[in-house]
Residue, then its C-alpha position, 0 to 999 in steps of 0.5 A: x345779416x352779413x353772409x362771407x364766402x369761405x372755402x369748406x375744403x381748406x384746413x383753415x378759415x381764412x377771410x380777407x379783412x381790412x386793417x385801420x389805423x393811420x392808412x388802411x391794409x388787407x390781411x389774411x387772416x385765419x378765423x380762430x376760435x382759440x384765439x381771445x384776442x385778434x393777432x396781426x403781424x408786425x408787418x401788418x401793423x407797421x404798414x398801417x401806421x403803429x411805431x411798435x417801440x413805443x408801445x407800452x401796453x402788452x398782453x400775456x397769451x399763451x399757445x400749445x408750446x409756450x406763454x408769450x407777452x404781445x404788444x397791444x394796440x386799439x385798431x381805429x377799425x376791422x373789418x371782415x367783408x361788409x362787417x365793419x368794427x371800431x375800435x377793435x383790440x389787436x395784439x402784435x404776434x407774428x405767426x410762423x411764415x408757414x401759415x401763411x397768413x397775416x394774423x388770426x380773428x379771434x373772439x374779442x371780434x367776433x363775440x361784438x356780434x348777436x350770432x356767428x354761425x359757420x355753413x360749411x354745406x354752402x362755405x358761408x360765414x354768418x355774422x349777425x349784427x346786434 
């Protein structure tokens, strides 16, 4: 079982994670249950190697305000604290700079694992490995 501290106060479940493809790069990310696919920065994903304009691949979201279409790239990995995943799909989207954040988790990552479990009376994310 894998335990990620998390502020319970904060409006938003925000964890550090690390970002591979060609090199490697840390991004705050919200936890986002919303969310069917992980969101990174355009940023995020230049600075590990992406060159954005030849990707071809793209995917349709929507949000409360509109429909979006995102490129769609294949991680080499993502990884949450100890929780390490290959071969992760993410979709290029940078979110409002008033977040403050580089991007979202979303289910494409979370539901690889046997149980996901929030303790907000501790502040601990809990990631149960199949």
């Amino acid at each position: 079982m894998i335990e990620i501290p998390f502020d319970p106060d904060a409006d938003a479940l925000l964890f550090e994670c690390a970002v591979e493809f060609q090199t490697i790069r840390n991004a705050l990310v919200a936890l986002d249950t919303g969310a069917s696919t992980v969101m990174l920065s355009q940023e995020i994903l230049e600075s590990v190697g992406y060159d954005l304009d030849t990707i071809a691949e793209r995917e349709s979201f929507g949000d409360a305000s509109c429909e979006h279409t995102a490129p769609k790239v294949m991680l080499t990995a993502l990884s949450l604290d100890k929780a390490r995943l290959e071969h992760v799909e993410a979709l290029c989207y940078t979110l409002p700079a008033y977040l403050g954040i580089d991007g979202v988790i979303g289910l494409n990552f979370l539901r690889r694992f046997k149980k996901v479990s929030l303790n907000f009376d501790d502040g601990i994310l809990i990631l149960e490995p199949r």
